[in-house]
Legacy VTK file of the C-alpha trace (Angstrom):
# vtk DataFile Version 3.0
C-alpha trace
ASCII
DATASET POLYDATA
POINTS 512 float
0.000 0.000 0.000
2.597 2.314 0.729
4.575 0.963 -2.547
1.667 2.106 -4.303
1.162 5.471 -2.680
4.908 6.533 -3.739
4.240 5.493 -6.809
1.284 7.487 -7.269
2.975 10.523 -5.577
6.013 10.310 -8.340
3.846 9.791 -11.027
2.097 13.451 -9.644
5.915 14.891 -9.267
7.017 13.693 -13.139
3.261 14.968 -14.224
4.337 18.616 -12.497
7.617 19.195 -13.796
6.537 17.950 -17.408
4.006 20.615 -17.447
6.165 23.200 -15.719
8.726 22.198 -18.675
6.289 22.917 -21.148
5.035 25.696 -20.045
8.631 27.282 -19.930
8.655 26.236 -23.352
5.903 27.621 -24.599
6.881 31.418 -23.127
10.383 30.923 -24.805
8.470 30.039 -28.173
6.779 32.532 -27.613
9.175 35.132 -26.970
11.721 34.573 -30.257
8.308 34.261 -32.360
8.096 38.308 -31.133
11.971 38.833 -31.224
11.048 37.003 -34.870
8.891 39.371 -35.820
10.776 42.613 -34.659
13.808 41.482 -36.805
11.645 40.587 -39.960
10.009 43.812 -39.234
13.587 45.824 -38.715
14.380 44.851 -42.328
11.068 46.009 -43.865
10.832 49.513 -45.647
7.244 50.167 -44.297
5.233 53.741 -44.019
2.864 54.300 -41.580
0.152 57.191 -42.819
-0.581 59.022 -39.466
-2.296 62.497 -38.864
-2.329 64.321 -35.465
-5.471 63.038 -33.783
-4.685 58.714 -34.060
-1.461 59.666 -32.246
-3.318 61.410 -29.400
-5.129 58.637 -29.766
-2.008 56.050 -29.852
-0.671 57.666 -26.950
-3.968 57.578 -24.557
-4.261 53.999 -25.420
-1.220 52.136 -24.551
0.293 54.368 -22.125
1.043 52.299 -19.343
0.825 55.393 -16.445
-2.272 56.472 -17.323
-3.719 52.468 -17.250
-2.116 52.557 -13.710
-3.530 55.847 -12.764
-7.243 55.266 -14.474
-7.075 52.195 -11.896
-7.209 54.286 -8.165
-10.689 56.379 -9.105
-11.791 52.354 -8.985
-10.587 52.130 -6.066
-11.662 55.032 -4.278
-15.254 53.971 -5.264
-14.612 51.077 -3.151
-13.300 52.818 -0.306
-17.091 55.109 -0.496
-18.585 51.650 -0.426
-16.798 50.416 2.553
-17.397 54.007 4.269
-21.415 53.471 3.637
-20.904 49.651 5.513
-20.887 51.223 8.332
-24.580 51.978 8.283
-25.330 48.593 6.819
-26.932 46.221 9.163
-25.766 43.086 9.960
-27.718 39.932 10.837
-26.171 37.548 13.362
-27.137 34.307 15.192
-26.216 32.321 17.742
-26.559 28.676 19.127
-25.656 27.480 21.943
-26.702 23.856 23.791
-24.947 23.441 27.442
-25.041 20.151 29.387
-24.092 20.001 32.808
-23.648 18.253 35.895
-22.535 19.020 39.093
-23.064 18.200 43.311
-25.940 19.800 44.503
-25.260 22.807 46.628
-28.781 22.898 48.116
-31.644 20.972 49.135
-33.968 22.973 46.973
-32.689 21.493 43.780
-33.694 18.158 45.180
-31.593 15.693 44.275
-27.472 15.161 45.734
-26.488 15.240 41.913
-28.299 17.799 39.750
-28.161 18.039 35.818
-29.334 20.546 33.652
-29.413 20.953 30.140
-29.865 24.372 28.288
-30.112 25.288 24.584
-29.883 29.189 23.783
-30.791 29.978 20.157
-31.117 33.637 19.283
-31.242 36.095 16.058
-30.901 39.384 15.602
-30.040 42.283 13.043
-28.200 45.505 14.605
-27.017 48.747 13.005
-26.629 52.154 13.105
-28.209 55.248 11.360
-26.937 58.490 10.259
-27.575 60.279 13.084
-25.377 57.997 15.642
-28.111 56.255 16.738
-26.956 52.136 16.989
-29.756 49.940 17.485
-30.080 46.136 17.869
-33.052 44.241 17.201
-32.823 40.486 18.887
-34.938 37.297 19.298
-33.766 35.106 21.980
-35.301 31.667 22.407
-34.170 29.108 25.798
-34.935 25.433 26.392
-34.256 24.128 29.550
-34.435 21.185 31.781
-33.424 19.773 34.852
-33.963 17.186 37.457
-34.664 19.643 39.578
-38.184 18.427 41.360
-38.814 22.125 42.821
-39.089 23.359 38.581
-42.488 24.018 37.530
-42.264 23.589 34.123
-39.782 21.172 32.925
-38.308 21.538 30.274
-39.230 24.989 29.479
-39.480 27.353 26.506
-38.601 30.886 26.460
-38.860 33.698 23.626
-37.799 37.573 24.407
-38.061 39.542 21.658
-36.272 42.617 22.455
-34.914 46.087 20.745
-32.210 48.434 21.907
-31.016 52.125 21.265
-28.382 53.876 21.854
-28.333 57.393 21.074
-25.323 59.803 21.596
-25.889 63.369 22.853
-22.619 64.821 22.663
-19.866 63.136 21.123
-20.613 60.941 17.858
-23.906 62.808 17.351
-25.209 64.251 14.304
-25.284 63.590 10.854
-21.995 65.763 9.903
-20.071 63.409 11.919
-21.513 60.322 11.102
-21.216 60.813 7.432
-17.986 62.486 7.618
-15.833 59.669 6.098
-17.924 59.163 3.084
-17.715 62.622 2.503
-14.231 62.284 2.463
-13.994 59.236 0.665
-15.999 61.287 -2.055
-13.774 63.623 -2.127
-10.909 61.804 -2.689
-12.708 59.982 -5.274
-12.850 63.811 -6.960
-9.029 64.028 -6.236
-8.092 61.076 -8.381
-10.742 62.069 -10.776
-8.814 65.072 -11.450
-5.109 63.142 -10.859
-6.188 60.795 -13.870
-7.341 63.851 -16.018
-3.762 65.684 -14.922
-2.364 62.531 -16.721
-4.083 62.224 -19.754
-3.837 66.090 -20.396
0.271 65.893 -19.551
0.310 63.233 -22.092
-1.914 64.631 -25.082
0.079 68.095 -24.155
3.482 65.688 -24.544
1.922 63.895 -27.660
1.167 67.443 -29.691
5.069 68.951 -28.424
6.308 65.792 -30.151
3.945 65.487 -32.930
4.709 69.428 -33.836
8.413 68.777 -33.189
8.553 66.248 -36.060
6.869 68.562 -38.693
9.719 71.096 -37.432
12.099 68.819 -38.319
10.678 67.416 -41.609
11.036 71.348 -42.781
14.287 71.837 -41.220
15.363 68.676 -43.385
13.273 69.836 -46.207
15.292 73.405 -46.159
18.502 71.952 -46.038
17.808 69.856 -49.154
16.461 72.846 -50.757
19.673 74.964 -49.813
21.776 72.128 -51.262
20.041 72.100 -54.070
20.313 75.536 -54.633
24.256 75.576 -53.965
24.555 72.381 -56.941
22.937 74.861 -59.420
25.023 77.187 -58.418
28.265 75.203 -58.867
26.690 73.685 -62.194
26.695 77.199 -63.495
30.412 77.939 -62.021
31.759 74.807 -63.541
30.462 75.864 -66.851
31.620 79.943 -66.435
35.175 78.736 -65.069
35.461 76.621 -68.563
34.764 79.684 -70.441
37.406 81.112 -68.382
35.062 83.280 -66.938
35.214 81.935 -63.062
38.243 81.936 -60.975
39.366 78.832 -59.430
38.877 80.671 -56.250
35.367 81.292 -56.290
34.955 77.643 -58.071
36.579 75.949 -54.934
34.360 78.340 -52.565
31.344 77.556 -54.512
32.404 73.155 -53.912
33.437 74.300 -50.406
29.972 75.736 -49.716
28.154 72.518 -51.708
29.981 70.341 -49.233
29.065 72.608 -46.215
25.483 71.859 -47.115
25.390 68.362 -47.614
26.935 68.441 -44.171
23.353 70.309 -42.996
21.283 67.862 -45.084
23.168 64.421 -42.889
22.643 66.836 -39.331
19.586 67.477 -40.060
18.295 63.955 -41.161
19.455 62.547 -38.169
17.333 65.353 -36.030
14.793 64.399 -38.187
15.076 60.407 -37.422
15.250 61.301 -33.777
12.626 63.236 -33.636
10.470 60.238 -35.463
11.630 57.911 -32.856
10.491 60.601 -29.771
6.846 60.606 -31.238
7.034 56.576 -31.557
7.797 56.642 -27.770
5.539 58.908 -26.567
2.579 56.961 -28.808
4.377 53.848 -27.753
4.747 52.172 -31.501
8.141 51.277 -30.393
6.282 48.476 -29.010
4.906 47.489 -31.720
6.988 44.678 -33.447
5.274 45.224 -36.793
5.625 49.048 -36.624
8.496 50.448 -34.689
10.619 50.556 -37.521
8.324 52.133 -39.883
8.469 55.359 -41.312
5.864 57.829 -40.272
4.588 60.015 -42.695
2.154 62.521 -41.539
-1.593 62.909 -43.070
-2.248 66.248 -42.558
-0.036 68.838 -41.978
-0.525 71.489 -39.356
-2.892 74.334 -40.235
-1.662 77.824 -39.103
-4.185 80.975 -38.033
-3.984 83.141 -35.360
-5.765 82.545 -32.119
-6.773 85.581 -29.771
-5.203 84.967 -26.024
-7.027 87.161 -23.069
-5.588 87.236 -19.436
-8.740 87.706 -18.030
-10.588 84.803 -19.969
-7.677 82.363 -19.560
-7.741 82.803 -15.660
-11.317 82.237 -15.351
-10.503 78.789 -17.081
-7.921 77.785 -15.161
-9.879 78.959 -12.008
-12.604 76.363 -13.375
-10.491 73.259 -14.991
-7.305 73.265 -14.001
-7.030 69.558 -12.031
-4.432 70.832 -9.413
-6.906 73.933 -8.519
-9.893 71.578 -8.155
-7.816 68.942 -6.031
-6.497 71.657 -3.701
-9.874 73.021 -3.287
-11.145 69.574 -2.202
-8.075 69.226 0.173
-9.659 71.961 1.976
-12.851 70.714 2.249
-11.083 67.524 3.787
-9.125 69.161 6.626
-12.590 71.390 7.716
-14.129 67.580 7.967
-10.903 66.637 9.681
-11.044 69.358 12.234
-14.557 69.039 13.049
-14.258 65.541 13.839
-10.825 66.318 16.155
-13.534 69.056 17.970
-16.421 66.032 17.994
-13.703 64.032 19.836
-13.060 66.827 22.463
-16.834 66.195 23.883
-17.639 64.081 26.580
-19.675 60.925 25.560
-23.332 60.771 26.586
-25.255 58.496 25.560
-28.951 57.849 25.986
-29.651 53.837 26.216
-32.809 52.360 26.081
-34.247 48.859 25.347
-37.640 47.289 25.309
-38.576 43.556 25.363
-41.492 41.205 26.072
-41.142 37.992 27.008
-43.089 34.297 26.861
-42.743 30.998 28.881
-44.669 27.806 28.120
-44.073 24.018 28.508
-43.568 23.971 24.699
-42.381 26.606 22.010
-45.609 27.563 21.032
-47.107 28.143 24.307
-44.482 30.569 25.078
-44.797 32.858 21.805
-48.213 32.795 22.529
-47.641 34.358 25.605
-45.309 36.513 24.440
-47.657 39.869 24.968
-47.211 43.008 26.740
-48.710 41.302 30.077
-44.789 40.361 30.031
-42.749 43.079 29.549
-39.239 44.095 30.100
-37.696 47.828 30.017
-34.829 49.875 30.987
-33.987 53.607 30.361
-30.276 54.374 31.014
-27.430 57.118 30.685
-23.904 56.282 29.866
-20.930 59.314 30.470
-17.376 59.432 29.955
-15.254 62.541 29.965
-11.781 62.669 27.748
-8.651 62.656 30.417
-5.944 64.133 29.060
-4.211 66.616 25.926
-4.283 64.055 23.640
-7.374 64.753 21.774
-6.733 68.601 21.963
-3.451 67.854 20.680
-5.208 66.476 17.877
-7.521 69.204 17.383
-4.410 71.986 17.358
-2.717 69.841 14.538
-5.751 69.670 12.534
-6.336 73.409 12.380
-2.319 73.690 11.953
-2.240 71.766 9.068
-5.472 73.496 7.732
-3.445 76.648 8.356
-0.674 75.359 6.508
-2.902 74.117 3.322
-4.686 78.096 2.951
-0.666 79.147 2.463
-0.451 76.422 -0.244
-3.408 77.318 -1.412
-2.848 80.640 -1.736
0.431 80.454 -3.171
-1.127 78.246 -5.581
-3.554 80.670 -6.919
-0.388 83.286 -7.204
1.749 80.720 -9.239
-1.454 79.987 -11.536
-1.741 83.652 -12.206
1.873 84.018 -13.098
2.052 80.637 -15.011
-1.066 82.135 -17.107
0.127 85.213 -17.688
3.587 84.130 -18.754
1.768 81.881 -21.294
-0.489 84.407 -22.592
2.625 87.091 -22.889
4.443 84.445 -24.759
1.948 83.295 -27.236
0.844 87.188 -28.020
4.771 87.625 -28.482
5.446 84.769 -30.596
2.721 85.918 -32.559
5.229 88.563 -33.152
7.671 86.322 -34.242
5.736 85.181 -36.379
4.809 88.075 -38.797
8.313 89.554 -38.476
9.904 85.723 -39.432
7.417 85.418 -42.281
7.756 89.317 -43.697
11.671 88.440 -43.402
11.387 85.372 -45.685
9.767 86.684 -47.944
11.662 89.550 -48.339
14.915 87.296 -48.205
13.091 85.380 -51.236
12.484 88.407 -53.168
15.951 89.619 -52.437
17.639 86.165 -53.259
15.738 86.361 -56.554
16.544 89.599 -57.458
20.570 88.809 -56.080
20.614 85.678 -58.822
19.829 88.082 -61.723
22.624 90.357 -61.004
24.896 87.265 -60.177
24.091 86.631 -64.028
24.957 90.439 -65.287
28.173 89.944 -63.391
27.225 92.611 -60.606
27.436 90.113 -57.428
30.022 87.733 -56.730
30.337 84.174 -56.071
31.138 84.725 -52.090
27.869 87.258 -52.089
25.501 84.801 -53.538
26.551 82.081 -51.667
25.644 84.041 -48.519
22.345 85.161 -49.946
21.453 81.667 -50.548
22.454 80.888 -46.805
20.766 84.113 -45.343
16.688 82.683 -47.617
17.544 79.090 -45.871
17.987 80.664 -42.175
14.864 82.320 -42.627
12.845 79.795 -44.042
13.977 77.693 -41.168
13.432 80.686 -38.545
9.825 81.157 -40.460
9.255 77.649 -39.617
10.314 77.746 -36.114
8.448 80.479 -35.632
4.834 78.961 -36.618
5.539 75.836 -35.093
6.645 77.276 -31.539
3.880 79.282 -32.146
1.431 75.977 -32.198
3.797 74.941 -29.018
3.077 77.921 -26.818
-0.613 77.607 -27.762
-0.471 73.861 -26.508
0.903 74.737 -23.158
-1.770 78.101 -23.218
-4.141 75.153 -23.118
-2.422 73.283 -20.471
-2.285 76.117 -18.448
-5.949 77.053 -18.561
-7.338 73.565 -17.901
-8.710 73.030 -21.773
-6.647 70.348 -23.261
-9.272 68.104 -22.900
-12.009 70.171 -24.182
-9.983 71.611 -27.097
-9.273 68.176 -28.196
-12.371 66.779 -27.722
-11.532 64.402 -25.454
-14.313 62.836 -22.654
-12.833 60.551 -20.285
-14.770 57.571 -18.791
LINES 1 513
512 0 1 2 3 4 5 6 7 8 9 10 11 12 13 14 15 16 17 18 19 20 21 22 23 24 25 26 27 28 29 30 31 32 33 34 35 36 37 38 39 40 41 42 43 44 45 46 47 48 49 50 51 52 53 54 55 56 57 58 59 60 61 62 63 64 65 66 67 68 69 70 71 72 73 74 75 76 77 78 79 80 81 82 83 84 85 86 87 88 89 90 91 92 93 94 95 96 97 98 99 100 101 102 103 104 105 106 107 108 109 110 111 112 113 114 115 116 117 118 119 120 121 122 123 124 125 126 127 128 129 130 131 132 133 134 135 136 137 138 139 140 141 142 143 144 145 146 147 148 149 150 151 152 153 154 155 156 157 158 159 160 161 162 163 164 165 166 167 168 169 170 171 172 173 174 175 176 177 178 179 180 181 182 183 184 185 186 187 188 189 190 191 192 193 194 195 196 197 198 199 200 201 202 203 204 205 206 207 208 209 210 211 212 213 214 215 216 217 218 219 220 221 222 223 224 225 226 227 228 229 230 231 232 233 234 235 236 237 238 239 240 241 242 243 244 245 246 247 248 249 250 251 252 253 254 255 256 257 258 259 260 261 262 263 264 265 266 267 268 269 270 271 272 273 274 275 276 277 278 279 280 281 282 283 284 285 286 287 288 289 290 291 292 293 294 295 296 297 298 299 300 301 302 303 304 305 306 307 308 309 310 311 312 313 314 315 316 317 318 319 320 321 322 323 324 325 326 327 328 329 330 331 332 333 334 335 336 337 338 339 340 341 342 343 344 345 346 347 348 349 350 351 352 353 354 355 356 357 358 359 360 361 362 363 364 365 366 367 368 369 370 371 372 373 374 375 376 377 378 379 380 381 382 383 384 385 386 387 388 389 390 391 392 393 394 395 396 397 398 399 400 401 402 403 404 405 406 407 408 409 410 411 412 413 414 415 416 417 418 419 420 421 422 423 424 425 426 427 428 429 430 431 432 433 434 435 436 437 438 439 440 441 442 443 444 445 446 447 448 449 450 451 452 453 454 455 456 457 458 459 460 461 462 463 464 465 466 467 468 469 470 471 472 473 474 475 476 477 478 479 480 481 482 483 484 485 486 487 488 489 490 491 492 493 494 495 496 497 498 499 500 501 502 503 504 505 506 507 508 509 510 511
């Protein structure tokens, strides 16, 4: 028998390890298949077609700290839940059957050895209300017997239905107090209401700095290209004058140096531009993607530029309603005035009012006694119950409460200055780079206009080779600055937005 239960046990051992085997397996199969597919993937020339909105969309969907963060508003819903339990009642029953013998202390229970036996059942369903007031509700039912010859009725039954209340008069009464931690589990349900919406707005605000950084960088490439293209025409046309014997070898080997200069701008700013793709693949997480984080991104639409009016006045009143740090102080506030009334509740003595009420039925069987169970049988009791603090620890309490409330209207308050400023700054900035702006577009195109008008006199023989060169290197800097300007423009309006609370809104955005 034994034989056979070792047997049995190694056969459940082998069975174990096989599977645990297999199931290592199948994770390391699984893994190279992905490593498989990053690699096939890595040697693909594939274009992904993406506009602005799927990678706010990208980025809201498989970011992993805002699937963390979107978790805790679940949880504070639970802790409101197990704040209303406490004013949830609870049933509870007991049973209890007690057999007993013992020496006989007394000639009334008429016998040198008496035995008794007892069963208690009872039920009941106690709880308390908003006010403070606890009450219990109980049915108690007895059996008992004994040899006892001086016991009238033997066995007998017993039923006492009975209710109790306890009311408090001081300390613990009143709805405010009562309710106080579901009021504050509410509100720091709000609290990570707003901490999730803080997170989604940091990361669409990221998304659209990144997004807008790219289509800087495409231009910036698409400049330099342009320049070097420009600076090849040039030297075509100096190759062809110096074999006329109409170009000096000098301004020939200035006109190759500058060629070279620019292909040097057109590798720097391809790898800006590659490294800017892979910053907007991280913040939309494609770079987790094994099918897609090698791909090149072309974008769908490109950026559309107009002017957007920015008023102090209006943008404060926004971020006065929206912003999520704002609305979370304000609701730490209303937490610490819950906090310190509850450290003054626990100042007061306790005085509670206790009452109970009961009737109460005997009979030679069950039913005899709940038929008797009337008001001819009655049981009451009206009682007080005091107790007075002794001590500073509870005023202690109560000083640090109103301390740290103290402490919070500074934070507060320096909170609403540093809102004001951060507006303000943001609205300055975006009126000024509005600024930038017309100036940077007014100087390209009068750098286009000039560079045109430079290239016909380059032909008459009226501007040299050195001249030109820096004419064609003056139109690139301000196409480039023109380009900068617009899209810092877009920037400053994105983190105008941030500022004021709106992100969501101006995106069209509704979280769950």
């Amino acid at each position: 028998m034994k034989k056979a239960a070792f047997i049995f046990l190694m056969i459940l051992l082998a069975a174990e390890i096989a599977f645990a085997a297999e199931a290592k397996d199948d994770q390391r199969r699984s893994q190279e298949m992905e490593k498989a597919v990053y690699m096939a993937a890595g040697s693909q020339e594939r274009v992904l077609k993406i506009g602005l909105v799927d990678c706010i969309a990208y980025a809201l969907k498989n970011n992993s700290e805002i699937k963390i963060q979107r978790i805790d508003p679940k949880l504070k819903t639970d802790d409101i839940k197990v704040a209303q339990s406490e004013f949830e009642p609870t049933f509870t029953t007991d049973f209890n059957y007690q057999d007993e013998t013992i020496r006989a202390s007394s000639v009334l229970q008429g016998a040198t050895t008496f035995n008794s036996k007892q069963i208690d059942l009872s039920a009941g369903v106690s709880g308390k209300f908003i006010t403070g007031t606890e009450y219990e509700i109980d049915f108690f039912n007895q059996r008992y017997e004994s040899d006892s010859t001086f016991q009238n009725i033997n066995p007998y039954y017993k039923t006492e239905p009975q209710i109790t209340i306890t009311q408090p008069l001081f300390r613990d009464f009143g709805t405010a107090v009562n309710r106080a931690e579901i009021v504050i589990s509410r509100n720091n349900l709000k609290q990570s209401q707003e901490s999730f919406r803080d997170k989604v707005i940091g990361v669409v605000t990221d998304t659209k700095d990144a997004y807008y950084n790219y289509v800087f960088q495409l231009e910036a490439y698409r400049i330099a290209k342009l320049a070097l293209e420009r600076a090849r025409k040039l030297l075509e046309i100096n190759k062809a004058r110096y074999a006329k014997g109409l170009l000096s070898s000098v301004n020939l080997l200035e006109t190759e140096a500058a060629v070279l200069e620019k292909e040097k701008y057109v590798i720097f700013a391809e790898y800006d531009l590659k490294k800017a793709e892979d910053q907007l693949k991280l913040i939309t997480n494609l770079v987790d993607d094994p099918e897609l984080w090698n791909a090149k991104v072309e974008l769908l639409d490109k950026p559309r530029f107009s002017f957007q009016e920015a008023e102090l006045l209006t943008s404060l009143k926004y971020a006065f309603q929206l912003r999520p740090d704002y609305r979370i102080a304000q609701v730490d506030l209303k937490n610490r005035d819950i906090n310190i009334m509850l450290a003054k509740n626990a100042l007061y003595p306790t005085l509670d009012l206790i009452g109970s009420f009961g009737l109460n039925g005997l009979g030679e069987d069950y039913s005899t006694a709940i038929g008797k169970t009337n008001f001819d049988y009655q049981d009451w009791s009206v009682g007080f119950k005091f107790s007075l603090p002794w001590g500073t620890g509870d005023r202690a309490k109560y000083d640090q409460r109103k301390l740290e409330k103290a402490q919070a209207l500074i934070a507060f308050k320096r909170l609403e200055e540093n809102i004001i400023l951060d507006v303000r700054d943001k609205v300055r900035k975006l009126k000024s780079q509005q600024q930038q702006v017309l100036a940077a577009k007014l100087s390209n195109d009068k750098e286009s206009q000039n560079y045109e008008a430079q290239k016909e006199r380059y032909a008459a023989g009226y501007v040299s080779t050195h001249d030109l060169l820096d004419y064609q290197d003056r139109l690139a800097q301000a196409e480039l600055d023109f380009i900068k300007a617009v899209v810092d423009y877009k920037i400053d309006h994105i983190n105008l937005e941030k500022a004021e609370g709106l992100t969501l809104v101006k995106n069209d955005i509704k979280l769950e």
